[in-house]
N, C-alpha and C positions, 0 to 999 in steps of 0.2 A: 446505685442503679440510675438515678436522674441523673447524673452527670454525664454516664454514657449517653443512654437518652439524646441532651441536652448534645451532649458533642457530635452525634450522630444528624439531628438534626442540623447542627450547622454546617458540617461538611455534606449534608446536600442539597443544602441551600448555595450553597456556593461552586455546586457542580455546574459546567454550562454544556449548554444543551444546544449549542449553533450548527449550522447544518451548510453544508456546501456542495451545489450542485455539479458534477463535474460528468462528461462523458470519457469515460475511465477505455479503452483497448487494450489488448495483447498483441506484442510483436509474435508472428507465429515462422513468419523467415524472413533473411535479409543473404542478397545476395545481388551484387553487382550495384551499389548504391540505393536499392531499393528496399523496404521493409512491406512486406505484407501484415496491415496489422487487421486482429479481427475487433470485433466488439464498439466500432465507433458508430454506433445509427445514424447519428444525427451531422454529421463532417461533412461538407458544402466541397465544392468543387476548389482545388488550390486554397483551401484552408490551409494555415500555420498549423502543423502537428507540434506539439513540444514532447520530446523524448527524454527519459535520466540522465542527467552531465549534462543538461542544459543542449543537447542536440535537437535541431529540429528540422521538419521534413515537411513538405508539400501535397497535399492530397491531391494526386491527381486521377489515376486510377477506380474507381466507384464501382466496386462490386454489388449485392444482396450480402453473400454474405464475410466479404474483407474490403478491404480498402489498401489499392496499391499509394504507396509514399514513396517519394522521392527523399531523397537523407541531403541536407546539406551543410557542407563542413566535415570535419573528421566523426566518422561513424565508427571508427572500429570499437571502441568500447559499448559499442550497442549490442546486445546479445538478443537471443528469441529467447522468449516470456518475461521479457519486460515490458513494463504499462508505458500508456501514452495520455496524454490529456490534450486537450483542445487549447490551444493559447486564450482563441475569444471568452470561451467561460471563466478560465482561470483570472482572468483582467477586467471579467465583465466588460466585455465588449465587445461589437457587432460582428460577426464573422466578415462582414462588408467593408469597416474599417480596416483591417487588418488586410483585406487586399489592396487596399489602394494606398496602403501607408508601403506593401512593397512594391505596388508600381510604380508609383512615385520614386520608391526607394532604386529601382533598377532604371526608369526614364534618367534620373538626374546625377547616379553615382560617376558617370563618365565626368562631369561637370569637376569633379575633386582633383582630377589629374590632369583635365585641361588646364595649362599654367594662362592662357591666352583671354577666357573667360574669367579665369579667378583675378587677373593685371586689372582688366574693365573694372571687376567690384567694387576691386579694393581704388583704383583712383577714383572712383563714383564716392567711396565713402571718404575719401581723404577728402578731394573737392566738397565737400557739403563738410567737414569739420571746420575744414579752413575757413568756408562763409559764414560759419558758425562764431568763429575764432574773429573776424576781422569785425561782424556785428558787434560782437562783446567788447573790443576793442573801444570800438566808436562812442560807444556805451558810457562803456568807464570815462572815457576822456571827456565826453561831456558832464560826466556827473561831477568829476573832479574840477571843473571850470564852474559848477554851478556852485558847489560848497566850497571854493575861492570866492568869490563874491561875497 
């Protein structure tokens, strides 16, 4: 009887008991790129939605009691009464961050197919290796001049 006890005791000592805050929604319709989902109280304006499959969606829409989403990327495997979670809680962090990491993200994406801008960088970063290259140079050759002597 102790030994149950005893073993009983340790597997609930070893249970955990961690807690994660998360603003959990229901997709209630999606139709034409967009999902109505309910349940999100607390979703800021163009907040990151994260959907199942790793889809995610734009709160732009701000009901009382849904919140329209923008879906972006392939949605079709999205269905109604699927959950949604908040990216910022999920990541712990600011619903504020997350917008300005996509505008950021959409100001400068054009920048990757500009081949004109991307030519400037990269000779910016070759010129600064080269002076990098010819210091070291100089470097050596002095030291090798000094440990001849």
């Amino acid at each position: 009887m102790s030994t149950i006890l005893e073993q009983l005791e340790k597997e609930i000592a070893n249970v955990s008991t961690a807690v994660e805050a998360a603003n959990i929604g229901i997709v209630r319709e999606i139709g034409d790129g967009v999902a109505k989902v309910e349940g999100l109280s607390d979703v800021q304006l163009n907040e990151m939605i994260e959907f199942p499959g790793g889809i995610t969606g734009l709160a732009l829409n701000l009901e009382e009691g849904e919140v329209g989403v923008v879906l972006l990327g392939d949605f079709k495997s999205l269905k109604e009464g699927d959950t949604t979670k908040e990216l910022a809680l999920k990541y712990k962090l600011h619903p504020q961050q997350i917008n300005t990491w996509k505008r950021e993200f959409i100001e400068n994406s054009s920048k990757a197919f500009d081949s004109k801008a991307k030519t400037e960088e990269v000779d910016k970063e070759k010129s600064a290796l080269y002076s990098k290259i010819g210091q070291l140079q100089v470097e050596n050759d002095f030291l090798k001049k000094v440990l001849e002597k």
